[in-house]
N, C-alpha and C positions, 0 to 999 in steps of 0.2 A: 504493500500500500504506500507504504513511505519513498521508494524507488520511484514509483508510477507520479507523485506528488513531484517530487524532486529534481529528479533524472534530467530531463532533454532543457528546461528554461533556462533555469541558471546555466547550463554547462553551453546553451546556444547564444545565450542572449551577453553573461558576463563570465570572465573565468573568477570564482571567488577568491579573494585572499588570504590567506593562511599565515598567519604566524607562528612557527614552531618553538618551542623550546622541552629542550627532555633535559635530564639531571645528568645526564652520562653522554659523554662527548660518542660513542660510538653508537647510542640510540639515536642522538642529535641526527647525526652524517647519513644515516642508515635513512631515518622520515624524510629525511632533504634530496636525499638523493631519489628516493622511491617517490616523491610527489613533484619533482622538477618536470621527470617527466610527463606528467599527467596535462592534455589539455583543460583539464575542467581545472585546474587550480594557478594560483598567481603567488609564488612566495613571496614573503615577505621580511624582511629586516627589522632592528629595531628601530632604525633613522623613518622606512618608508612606513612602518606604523606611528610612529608619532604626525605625518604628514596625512595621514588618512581620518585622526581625531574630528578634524570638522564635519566629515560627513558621518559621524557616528553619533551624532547628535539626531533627535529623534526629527524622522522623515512625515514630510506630509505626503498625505493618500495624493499622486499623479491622480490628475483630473482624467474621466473618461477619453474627454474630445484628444487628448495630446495622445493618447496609446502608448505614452513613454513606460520603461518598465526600470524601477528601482533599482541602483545597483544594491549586489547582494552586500551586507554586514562582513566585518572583518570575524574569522574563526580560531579562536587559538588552539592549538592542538598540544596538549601536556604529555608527557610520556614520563612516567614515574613507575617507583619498584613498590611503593607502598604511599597510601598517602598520611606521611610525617608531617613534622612543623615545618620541613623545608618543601615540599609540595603544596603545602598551602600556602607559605607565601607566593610562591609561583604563581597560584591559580587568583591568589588577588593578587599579586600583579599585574595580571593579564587582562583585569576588569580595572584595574584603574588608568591603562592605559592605551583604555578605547574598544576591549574586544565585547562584543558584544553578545560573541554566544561560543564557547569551550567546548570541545571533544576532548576526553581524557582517557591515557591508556595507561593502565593499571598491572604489575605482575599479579599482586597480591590486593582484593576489594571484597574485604568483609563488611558486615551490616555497618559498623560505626564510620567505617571509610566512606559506605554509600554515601548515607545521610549530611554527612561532611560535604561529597562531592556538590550535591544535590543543593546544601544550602549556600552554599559558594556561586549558585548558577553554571553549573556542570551540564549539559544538555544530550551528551554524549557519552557511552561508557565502552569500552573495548577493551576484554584482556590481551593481553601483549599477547601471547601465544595461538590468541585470533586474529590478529593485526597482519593480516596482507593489505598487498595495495589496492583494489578494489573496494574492499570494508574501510578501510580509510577513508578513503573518499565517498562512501556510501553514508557514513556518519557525518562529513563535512557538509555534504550536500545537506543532509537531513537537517543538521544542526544552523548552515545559513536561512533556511527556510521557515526557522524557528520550530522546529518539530524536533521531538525528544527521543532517542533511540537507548533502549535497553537490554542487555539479554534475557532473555526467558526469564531465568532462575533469577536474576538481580531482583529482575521487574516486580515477579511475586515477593519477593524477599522484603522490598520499598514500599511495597503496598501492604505486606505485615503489621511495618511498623508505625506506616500513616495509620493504622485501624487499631494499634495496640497503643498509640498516642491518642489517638482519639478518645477512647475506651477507661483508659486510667489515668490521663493527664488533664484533659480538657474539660470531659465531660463533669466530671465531677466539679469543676468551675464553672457549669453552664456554659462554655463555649465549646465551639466549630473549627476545626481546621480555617476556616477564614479568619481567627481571633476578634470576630463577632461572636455575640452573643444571639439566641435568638433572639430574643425582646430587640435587639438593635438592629436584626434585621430586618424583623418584622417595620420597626418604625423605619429604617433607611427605605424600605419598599415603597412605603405610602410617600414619605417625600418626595422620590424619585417619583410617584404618580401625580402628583401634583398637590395632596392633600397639607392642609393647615394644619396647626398643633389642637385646634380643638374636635377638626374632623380624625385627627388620628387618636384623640383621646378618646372619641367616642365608637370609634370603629375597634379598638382594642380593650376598651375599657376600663381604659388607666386614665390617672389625673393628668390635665396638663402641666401639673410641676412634676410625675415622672417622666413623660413624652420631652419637656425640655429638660431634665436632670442625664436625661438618657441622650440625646442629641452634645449634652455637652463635656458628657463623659468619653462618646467615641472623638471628636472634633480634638480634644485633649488632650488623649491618648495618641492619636494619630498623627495630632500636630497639623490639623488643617485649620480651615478660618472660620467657615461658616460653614452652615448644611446644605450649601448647594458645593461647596469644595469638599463635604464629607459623601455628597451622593456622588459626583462626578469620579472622588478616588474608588470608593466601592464598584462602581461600573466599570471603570477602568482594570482594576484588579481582578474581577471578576466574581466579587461579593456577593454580589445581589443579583 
């Protein structure tokens, strides 16, 4: 599915740019040399990444009438033995200096390494011992395209512990993997419809000093302004 999504645009329309970096000078030479040759790909340096920062700033939707199509985001590709304190600074490095979406290959990715990757903005998982050059590139395509590639077993493994966080961590705070609560999203829903504090008081059947105690505890917590900057980041994030 992700192949058929991926495959022919980007690799027709731009070649994507790749950033590499592995921890071991012969994994380095090895990705470099094995994706130089590749048309679908444009490596890159650390000079030509820092000169690509301005188009990584966030893109507006090309209008219909132009038929222009986006160039694709920069991809860092991490190649590490475990992910240590030195693989992690790697992988933020590689988000503070413009990449916008990471493929990371791993010898060694147990559950806490996942979650790591994961919270880091990892979009991409491949064991080294999977890592020819097609899956390379199979995950770079996938990951400029903004789509997430796993193996099998990782996959279930991440979805464990999304359901075993859920289940023992959150719930018992009354919140959701979104770090809304329901009551908050319930009330974010009605704002986002248009509804006032007394219509959502009355459709919930709370007081309007909870409906505003609850508007001004997410906005607070979030660090936005007002509840049309609290529905706009929830829609954006995909809250609500």
């Amino acid at each position: 599915m992700t192949t058929q999504q991926v495959g022919q645009p980007l690799g027709q329309q731009h070649r994507i740019p790749v950033w590499v970096k592995a921890l071991d000078p012969l994994s380095q030479f090895g990705l470099v040399h094995t994706l130089r040759q590749r048309p679908e790909i444009s490596l890159i340096g650390d000079a030509d990444l820092a000169s690509q920062l301005p188009s990584q700033l966030p893109a507006q939707a090309p209008s219909q009438s132009s038929g222009q199509r986006t160039a694709p985001p920069v991809v860092a590709l991490v190649a590490v033995d475990s992910l240590d304190a030195g693989a992690v600074q790697v992988l933020r490095a590689a988000m503070q200096r413009g990449c916008r979406r990471t493929v990371l290959i791993g010898s060694t990715i147990d559950d806490e390494a996942l979650m790591t990757a994961v919270e880091l903005g990892v979009s991409g998982v491949l064991r080294r011992a999977e890592a020819t050059g097609d899956r390379i590139v199979h995950l770079v395509q996938a990951a400029a395209a903004g789509d997430g590639s796993l193996p099998p077993d990782l996959l279930g493994r991440l979805l464990g512990q999304v359901s075993r966080m859920q289940r023992h961590v959150l719930a018992p705070r009354g919140l959701s993997h979104t770090g809304l609560s329901d009551r908050e999203t319930q009330v974010l829903r009605l704002v986002a419809d248009g509804k006032d504090t007394q219509e959502i008081a009355r459709e919930l059947s709370y007081s309007e000093r909870t409906v505003k105690n609850v508007l001004h505890d997410v906005t607070s917590r979030l660090q936005l302004r007002n509840r049309s900057h609290a529905v706009a980041y929830a829609l954006r994030e995909g809250l609500i």
